[in-house]
C-alpha positions in Angstrom: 64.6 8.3 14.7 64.3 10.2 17.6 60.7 9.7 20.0 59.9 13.0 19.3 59.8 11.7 15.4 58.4 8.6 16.1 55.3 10.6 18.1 55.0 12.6 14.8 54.5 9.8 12.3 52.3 8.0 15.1 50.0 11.0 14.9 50.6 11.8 11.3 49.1 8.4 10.2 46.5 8.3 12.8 44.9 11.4 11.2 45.5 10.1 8.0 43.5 7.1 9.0 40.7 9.0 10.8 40.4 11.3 7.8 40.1 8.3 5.0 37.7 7.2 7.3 35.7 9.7 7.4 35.7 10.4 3.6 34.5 7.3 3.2 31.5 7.5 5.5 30.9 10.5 4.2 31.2 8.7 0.6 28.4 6.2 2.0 26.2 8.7 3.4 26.0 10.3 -0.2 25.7 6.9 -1.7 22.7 5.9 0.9 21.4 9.8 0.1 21.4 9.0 -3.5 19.8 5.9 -3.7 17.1 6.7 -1.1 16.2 9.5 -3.6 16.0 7.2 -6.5 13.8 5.3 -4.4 11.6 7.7 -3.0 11.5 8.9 -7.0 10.2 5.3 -8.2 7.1 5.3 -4.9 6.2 8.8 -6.2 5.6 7.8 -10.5 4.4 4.6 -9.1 1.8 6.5 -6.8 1.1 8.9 -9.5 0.4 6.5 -12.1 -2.2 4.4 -10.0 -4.1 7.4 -8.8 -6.5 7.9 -11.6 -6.8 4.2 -11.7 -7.9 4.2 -7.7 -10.2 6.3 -9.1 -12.0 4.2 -11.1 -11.8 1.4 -9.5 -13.8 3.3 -6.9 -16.1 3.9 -9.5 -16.9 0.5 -10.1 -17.0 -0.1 -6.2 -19.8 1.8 -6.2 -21.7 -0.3 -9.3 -20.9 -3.2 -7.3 -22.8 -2.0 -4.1 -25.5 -0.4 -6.3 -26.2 -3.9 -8.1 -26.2 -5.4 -4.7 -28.3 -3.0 -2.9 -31.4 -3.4 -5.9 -30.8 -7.2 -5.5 -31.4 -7.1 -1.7 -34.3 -4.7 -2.0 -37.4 -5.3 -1.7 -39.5 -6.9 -4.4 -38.3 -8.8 -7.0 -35.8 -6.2 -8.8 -33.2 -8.1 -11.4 -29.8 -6.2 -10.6 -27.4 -5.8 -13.5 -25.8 -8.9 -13.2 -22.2 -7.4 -14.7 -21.6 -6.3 -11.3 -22.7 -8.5 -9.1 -19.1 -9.5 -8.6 -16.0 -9.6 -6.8 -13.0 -7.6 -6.5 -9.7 -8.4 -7.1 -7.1 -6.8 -4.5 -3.6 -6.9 -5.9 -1.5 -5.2 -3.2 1.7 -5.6 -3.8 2.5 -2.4 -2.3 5.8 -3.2 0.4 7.5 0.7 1.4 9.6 0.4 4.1 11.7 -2.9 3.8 14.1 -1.3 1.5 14.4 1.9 3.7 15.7 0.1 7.1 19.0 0.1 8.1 21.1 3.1 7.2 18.5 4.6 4.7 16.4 5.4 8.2 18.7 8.0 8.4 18.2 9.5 5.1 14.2 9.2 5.0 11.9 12.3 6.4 10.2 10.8 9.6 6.8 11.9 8.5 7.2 10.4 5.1 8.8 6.5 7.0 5.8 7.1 9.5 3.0 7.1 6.7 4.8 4.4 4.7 5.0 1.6 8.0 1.1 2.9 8.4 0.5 1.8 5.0 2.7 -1.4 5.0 0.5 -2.7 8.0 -2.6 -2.1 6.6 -1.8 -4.0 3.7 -2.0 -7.5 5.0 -5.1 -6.7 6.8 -6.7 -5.3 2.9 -4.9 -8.5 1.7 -6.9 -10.4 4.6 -10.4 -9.1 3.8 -10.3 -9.3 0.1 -9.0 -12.7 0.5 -12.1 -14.0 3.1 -14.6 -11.8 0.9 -13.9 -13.5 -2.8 -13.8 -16.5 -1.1 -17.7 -15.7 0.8 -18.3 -14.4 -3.0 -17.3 -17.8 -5.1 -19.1 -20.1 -2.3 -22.1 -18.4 -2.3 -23.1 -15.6 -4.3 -21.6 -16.3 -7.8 -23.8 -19.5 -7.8 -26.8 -16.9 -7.3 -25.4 -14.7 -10.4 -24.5 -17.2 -12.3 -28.2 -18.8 -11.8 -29.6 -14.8 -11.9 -31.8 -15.7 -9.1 -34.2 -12.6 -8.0 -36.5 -13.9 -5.4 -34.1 -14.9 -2.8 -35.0 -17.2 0.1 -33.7 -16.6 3.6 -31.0 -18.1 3.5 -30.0 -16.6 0.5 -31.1 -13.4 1.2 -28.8 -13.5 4.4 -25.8 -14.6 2.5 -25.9 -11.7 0.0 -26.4 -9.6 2.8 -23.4 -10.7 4.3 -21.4 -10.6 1.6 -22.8 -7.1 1.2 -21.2 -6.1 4.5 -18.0 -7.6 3.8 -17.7 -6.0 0.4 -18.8 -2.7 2.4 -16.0 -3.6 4.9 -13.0 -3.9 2.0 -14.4 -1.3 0.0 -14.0 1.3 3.6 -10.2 -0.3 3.7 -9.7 0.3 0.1 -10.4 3.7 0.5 -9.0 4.4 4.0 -5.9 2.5 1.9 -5.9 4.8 -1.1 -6.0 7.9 1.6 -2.8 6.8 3.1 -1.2 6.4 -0.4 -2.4 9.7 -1.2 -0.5 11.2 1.9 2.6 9.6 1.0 2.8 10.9 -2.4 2.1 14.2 -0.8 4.6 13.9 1.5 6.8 12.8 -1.4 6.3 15.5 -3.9 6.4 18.1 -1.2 10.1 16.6 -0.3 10.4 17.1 -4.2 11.5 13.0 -4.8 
């Protein structure tokens, strides 16, 4: 074998090697592609599906606030003690986790952008709903549960701050449901 042989071998299997290389990057890439679409795909009929019910949990937001607001005005008004209550938050809700490392590549900005928003605010609306059920069960379901009217001070000033707090959560359940509401915008408009 002559060098001039020995060169051409040399370089035959190095572009051998760098092509299979490549086709198997480029296998990956697809791979990566195809699941981040399957992905995306599960966010968007999960999104979908829990948008009406948004919906009427804001709904009954808004009895809550309404029961609280005739308890806390004035004169002795007996609220509609069904819902004078708490909320349950359960946020589960966790985007991007799944998406770092290669899928980065894969994801549309805007749509990765909207999805870290979201995944901060959730421990935050995890944070509030926790401290305001807990303000709820210490003092004001002892109230309801009693279906005191004619509050004293003391009273009065803990069902109006758990009036604010509730006003707080519901303002970052909403400000929540808006940045869900983008991403499945983003996400049907991508066509996932």
């Amino acid at each position: 074998m002559s060098l001039g042989d020995a060169l051409l071998t040399f370089v035959s299997v190095f572009i051998a090697a760098l092509l299979a290389f490549y086709l198997d990057g480029v296998r990956e890439r697809r791979a990566t592609r195809a699941w981040v679409r399957e992905y995306l795909g599960f966010w968007r009929r999960m999104l979908q599906s829990a948008a009406d019910e948004r919906r009427t949990n804001e709904g009954m937001l808004g009895r809550i606030d309404e029961a609280l607001g005739v308890w806390l005005a004035p004169g002795p008004q007996e609220p509609d003690w069904q819902y004078v209550d708490a909320v349950n938050v359960n946020n589960s809700f966790q985007f991007t986790p799944q998406l770092l490392g290669d899928a980065v590549g894969v994801t549309p900005p805007e749509l990765m952008q909207l999805m870290f928003v979201a995944d901060a605010t959730s421990p935050a609306l995890g944070g509030t709903a926790e401290a305001t059920t807990r303000l709820f069960e210490t003092e004001i379901r002892p109230l309801a549960l009693a279906r005191v009217v004619e509050l004293e001070p003391a009273q009065r000033r803990a069902v109006e701050l758990y009036r604010a707090e509730f006003g707080r959560l519901r303002d970052l359940l909403r400000q929540y449901g808006e940045q869900l509401d983008g991403i499945l915008g983003e996400l049907v408009a991508g066509g996932y």
